[in-house]
PyMOL CGO cylinders between C-alpha atoms (Angstrom):
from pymol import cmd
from pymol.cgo import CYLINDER

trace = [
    CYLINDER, 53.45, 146.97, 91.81, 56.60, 146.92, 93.61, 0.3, 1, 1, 1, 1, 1, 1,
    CYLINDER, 56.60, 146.92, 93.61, 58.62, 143.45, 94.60, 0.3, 1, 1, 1, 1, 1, 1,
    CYLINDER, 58.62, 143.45, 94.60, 58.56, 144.76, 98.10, 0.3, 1, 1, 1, 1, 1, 1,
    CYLINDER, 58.56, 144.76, 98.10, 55.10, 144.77, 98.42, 0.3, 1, 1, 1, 1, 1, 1,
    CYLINDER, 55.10, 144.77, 98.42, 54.45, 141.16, 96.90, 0.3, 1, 1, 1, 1, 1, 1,
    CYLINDER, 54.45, 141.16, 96.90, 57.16, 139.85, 99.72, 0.3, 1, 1, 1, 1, 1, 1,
    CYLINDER, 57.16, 139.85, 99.72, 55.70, 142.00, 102.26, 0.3, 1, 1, 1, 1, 1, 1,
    CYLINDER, 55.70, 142.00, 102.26, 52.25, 139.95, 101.54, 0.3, 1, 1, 1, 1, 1, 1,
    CYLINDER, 52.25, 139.95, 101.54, 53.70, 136.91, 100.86, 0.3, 1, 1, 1, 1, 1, 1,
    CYLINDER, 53.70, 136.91, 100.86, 55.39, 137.03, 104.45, 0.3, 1, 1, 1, 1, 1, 1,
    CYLINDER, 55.39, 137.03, 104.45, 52.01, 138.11, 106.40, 0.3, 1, 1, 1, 1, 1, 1,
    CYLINDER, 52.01, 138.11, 106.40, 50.26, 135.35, 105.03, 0.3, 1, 1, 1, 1, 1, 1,
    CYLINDER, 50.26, 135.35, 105.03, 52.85, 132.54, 106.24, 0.3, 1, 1, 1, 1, 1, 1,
    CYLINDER, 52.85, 132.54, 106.24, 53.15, 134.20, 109.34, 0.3, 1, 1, 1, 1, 1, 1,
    CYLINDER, 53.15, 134.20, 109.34, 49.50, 134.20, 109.84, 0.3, 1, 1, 1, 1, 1, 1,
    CYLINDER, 49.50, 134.20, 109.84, 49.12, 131.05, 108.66, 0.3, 1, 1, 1, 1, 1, 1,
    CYLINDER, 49.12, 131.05, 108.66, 51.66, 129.47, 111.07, 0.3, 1, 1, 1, 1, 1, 1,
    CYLINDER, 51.66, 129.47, 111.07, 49.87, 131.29, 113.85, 0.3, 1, 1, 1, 1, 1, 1,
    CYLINDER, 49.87, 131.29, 113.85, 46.36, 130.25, 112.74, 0.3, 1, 1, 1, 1, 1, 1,
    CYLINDER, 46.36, 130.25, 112.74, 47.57, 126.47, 111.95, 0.3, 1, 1, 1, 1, 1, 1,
    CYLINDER, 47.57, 126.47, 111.95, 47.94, 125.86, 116.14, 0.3, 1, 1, 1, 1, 1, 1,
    CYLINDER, 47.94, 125.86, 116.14, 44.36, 127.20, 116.57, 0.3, 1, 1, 1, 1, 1, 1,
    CYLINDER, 44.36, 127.20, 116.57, 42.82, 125.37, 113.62, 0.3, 1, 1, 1, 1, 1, 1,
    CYLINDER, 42.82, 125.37, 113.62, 44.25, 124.18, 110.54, 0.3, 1, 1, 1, 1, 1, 1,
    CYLINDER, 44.25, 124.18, 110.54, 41.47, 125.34, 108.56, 0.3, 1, 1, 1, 1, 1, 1,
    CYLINDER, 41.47, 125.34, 108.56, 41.65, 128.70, 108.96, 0.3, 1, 1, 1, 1, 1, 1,
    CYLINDER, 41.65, 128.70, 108.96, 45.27, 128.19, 107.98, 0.3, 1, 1, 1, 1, 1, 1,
    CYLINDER, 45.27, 128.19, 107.98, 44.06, 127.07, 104.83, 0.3, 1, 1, 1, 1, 1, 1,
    CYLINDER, 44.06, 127.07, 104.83, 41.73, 129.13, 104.30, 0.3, 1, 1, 1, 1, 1, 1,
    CYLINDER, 41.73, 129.13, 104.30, 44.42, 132.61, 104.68, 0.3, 1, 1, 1, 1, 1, 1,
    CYLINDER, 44.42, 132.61, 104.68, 47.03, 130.73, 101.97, 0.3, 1, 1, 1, 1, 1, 1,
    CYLINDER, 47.03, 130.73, 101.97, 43.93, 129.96, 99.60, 0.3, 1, 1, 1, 1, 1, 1,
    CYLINDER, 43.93, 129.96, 99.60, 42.84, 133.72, 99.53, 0.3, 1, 1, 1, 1, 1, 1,
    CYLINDER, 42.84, 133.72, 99.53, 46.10, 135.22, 99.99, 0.3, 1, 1, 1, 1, 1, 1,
    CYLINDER, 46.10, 135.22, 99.99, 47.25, 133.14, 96.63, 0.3, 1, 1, 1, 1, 1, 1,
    CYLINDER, 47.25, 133.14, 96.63, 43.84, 134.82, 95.02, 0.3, 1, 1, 1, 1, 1, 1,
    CYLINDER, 43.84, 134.82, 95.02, 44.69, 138.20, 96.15, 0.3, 1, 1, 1, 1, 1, 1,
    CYLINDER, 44.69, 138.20, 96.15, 48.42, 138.09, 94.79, 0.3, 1, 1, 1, 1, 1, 1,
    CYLINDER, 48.42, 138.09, 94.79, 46.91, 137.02, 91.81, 0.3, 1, 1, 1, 1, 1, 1,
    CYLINDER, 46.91, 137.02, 91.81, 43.83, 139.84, 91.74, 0.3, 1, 1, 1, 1, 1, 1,
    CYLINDER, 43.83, 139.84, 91.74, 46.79, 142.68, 92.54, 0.3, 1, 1, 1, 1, 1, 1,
    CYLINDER, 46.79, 142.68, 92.54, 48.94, 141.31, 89.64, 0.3, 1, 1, 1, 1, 1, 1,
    CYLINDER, 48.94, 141.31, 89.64, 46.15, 141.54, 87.06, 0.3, 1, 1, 1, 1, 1, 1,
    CYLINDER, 46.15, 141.54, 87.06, 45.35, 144.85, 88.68, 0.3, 1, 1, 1, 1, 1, 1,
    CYLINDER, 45.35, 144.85, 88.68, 48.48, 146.51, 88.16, 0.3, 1, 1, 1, 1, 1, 1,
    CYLINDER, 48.48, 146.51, 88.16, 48.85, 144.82, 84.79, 0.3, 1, 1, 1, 1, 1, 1,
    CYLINDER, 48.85, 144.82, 84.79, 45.33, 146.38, 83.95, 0.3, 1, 1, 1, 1, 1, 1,
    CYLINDER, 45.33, 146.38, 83.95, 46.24, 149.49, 85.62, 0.3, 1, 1, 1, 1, 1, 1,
    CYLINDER, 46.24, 149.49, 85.62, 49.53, 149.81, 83.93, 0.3, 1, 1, 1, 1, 1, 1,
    CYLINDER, 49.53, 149.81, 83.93, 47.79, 149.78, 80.23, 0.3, 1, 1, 1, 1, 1, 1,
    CYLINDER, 47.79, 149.78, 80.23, 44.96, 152.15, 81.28, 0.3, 1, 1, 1, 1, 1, 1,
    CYLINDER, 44.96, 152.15, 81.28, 47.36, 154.91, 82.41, 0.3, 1, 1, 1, 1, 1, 1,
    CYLINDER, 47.36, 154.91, 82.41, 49.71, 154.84, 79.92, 0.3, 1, 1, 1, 1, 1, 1,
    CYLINDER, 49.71, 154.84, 79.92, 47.39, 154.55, 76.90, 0.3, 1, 1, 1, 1, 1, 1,
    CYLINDER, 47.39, 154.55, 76.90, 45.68, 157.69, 75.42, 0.3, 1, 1, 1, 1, 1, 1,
    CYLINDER, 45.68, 157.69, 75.42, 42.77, 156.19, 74.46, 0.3, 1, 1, 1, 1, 1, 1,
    CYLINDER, 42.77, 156.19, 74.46, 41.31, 153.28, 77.03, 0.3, 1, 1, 1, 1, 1, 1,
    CYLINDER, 41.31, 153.28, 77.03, 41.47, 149.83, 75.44, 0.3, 1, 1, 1, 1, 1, 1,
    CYLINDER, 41.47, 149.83, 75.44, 37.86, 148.43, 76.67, 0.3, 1, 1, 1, 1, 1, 1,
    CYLINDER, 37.86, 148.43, 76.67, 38.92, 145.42, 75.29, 0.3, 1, 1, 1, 1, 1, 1,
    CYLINDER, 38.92, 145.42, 75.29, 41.78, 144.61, 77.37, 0.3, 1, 1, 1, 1, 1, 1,
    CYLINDER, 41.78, 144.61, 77.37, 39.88, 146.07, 80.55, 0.3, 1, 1, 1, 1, 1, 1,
    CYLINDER, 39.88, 146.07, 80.55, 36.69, 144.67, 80.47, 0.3, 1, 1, 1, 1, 1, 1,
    CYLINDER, 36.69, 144.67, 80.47, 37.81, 140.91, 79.99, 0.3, 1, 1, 1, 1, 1, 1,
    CYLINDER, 37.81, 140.91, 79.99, 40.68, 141.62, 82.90, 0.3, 1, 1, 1, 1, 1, 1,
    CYLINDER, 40.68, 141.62, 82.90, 37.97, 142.92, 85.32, 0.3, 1, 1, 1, 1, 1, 1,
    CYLINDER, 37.97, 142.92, 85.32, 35.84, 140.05, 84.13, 0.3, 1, 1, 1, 1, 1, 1,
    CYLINDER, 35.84, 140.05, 84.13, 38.96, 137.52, 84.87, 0.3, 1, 1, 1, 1, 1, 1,
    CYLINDER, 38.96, 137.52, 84.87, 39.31, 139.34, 88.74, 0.3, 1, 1, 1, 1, 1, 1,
    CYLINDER, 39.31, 139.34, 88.74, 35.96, 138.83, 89.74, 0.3, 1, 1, 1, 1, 1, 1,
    CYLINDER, 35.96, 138.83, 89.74, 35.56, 135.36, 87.80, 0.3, 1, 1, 1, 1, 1, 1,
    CYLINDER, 35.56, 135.36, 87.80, 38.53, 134.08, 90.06, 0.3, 1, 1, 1, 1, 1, 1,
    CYLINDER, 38.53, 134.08, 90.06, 37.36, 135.67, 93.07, 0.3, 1, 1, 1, 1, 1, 1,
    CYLINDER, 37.36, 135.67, 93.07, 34.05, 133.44, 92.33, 0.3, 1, 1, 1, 1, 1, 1,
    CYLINDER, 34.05, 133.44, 92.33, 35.76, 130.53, 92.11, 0.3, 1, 1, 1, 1, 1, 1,
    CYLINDER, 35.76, 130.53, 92.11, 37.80, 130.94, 95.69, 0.3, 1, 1, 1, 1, 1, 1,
    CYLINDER, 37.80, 130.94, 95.69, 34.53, 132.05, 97.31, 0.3, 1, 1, 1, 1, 1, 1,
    CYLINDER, 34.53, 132.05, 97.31, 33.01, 128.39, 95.52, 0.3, 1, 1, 1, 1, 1, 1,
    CYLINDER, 33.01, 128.39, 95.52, 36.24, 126.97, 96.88, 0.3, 1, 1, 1, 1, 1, 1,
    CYLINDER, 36.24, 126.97, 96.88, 35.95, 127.61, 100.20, 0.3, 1, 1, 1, 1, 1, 1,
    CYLINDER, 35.95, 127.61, 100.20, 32.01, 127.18, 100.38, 0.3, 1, 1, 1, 1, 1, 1,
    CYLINDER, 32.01, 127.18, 100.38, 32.00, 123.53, 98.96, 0.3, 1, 1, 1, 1, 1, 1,
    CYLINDER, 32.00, 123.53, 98.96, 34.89, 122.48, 101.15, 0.3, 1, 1, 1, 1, 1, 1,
    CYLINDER, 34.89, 122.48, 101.15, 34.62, 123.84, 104.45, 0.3, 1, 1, 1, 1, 1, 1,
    CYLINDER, 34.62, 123.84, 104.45, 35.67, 120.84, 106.25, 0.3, 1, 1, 1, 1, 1, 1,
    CYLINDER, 35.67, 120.84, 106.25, 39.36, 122.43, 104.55, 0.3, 1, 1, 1, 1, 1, 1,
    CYLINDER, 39.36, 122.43, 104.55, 38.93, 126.07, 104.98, 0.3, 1, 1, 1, 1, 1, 1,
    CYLINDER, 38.93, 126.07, 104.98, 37.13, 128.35, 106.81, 0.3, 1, 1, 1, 1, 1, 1,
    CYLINDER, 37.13, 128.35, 106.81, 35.62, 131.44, 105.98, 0.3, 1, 1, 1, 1, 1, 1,
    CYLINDER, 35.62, 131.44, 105.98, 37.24, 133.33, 108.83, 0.3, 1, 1, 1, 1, 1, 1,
    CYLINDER, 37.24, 133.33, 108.83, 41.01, 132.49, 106.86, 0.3, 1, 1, 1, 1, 1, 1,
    CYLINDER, 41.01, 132.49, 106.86, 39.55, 133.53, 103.88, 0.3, 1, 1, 1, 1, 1, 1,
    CYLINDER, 39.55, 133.53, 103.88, 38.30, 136.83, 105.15, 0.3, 1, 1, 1, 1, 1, 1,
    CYLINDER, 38.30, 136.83, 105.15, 41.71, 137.11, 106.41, 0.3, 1, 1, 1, 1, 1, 1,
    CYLINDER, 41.71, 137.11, 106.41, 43.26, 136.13, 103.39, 0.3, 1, 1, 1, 1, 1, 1,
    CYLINDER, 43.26, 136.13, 103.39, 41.59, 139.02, 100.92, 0.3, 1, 1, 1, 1, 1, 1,
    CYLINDER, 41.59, 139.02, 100.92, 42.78, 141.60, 103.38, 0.3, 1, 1, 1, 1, 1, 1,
    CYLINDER, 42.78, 141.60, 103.38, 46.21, 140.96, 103.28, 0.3, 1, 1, 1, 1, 1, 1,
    CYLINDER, 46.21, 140.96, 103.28, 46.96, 142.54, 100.02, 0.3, 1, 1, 1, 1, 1, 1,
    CYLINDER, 46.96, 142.54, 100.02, 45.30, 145.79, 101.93, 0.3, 1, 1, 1, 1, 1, 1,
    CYLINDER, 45.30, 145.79, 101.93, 47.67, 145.38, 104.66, 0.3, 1, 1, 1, 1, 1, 1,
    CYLINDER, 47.67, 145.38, 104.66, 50.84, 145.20, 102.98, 0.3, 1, 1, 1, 1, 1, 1,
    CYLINDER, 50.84, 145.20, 102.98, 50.19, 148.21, 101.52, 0.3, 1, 1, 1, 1, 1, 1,
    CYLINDER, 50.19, 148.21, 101.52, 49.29, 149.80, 104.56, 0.3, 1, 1, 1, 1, 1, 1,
    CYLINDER, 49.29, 149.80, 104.56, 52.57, 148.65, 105.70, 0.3, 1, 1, 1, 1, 1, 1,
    CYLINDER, 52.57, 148.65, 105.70, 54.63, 150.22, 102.97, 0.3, 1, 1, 1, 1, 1, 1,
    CYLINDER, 54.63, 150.22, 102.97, 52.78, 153.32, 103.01, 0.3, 1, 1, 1, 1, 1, 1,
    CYLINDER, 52.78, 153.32, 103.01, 53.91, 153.88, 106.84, 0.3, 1, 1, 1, 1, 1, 1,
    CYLINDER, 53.91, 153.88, 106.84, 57.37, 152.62, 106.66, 0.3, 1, 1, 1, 1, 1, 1,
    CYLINDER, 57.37, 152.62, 106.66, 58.19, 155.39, 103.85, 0.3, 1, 1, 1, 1, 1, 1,
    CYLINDER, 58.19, 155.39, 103.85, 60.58, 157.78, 104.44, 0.3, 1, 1, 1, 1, 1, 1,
    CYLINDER, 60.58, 157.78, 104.44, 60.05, 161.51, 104.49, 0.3, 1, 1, 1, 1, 1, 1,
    CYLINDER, 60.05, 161.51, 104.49, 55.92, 161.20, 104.97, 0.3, 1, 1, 1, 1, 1, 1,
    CYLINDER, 55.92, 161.20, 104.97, 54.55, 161.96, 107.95, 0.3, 1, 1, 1, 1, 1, 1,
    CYLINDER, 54.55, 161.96, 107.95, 51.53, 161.55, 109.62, 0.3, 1, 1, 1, 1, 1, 1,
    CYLINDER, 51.53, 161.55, 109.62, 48.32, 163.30, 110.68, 0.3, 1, 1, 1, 1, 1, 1,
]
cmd.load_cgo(trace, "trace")
């Protein structure tokens, strides 16, 4: 993935989270909490990604322990935020998985020469 995109992500989030902290502080937390998972998740993504498409023949055993590692980490932010609620709140975290989404979304629309339907 491109630089651009993990600063583009890294900037919603601490936007959002200074906006959130005045309404509740948890919900702060709970956006930096899943936006740090979902960096992470989009990092071992495009590391996966990257050795998938340039390989001839799929290495299962890179993939399968990678996809394992993803969802294993996304288990232990959802445990995270579950256990300690009186520190985050499942409405940041929801918030926080998405951003990764929207940064995209960003960079797809702010490219030059594409146009819309």
């Amino acid at each position: 993935m491109k630089l651009k995109i993990y600063l583009i992500t890294t900037a919603i989030a601490l936007f959002l989270s200074m906006g959130a902290y005045f309404i509740d502080v948890r919900i702060a937390y709970g956006i930096m909490l899943s936006a740090i998972y979902s960096l992470i998740n989009m990092l071992l993504l495009s590391v996966s990604m990257k050795a998938a498409l340039g390989a001839d023949n799929l290495n299962y055993a890179f993939l399968i322990p990678m996809n394992i590692l993803r969802f294993g980490l996304l288990i232990v932010v959802l445990y995270i935020a579950v256990k300690n609620q009186d520190t985050f709140h499942m409405v940041g975290v929801a918030i926080g998985f998405t951003l990764f989404l929207a940064a995209l979304l960003i960079d797809a629309l702010t490219r030059k020469g594409r146009t819309m339907i």
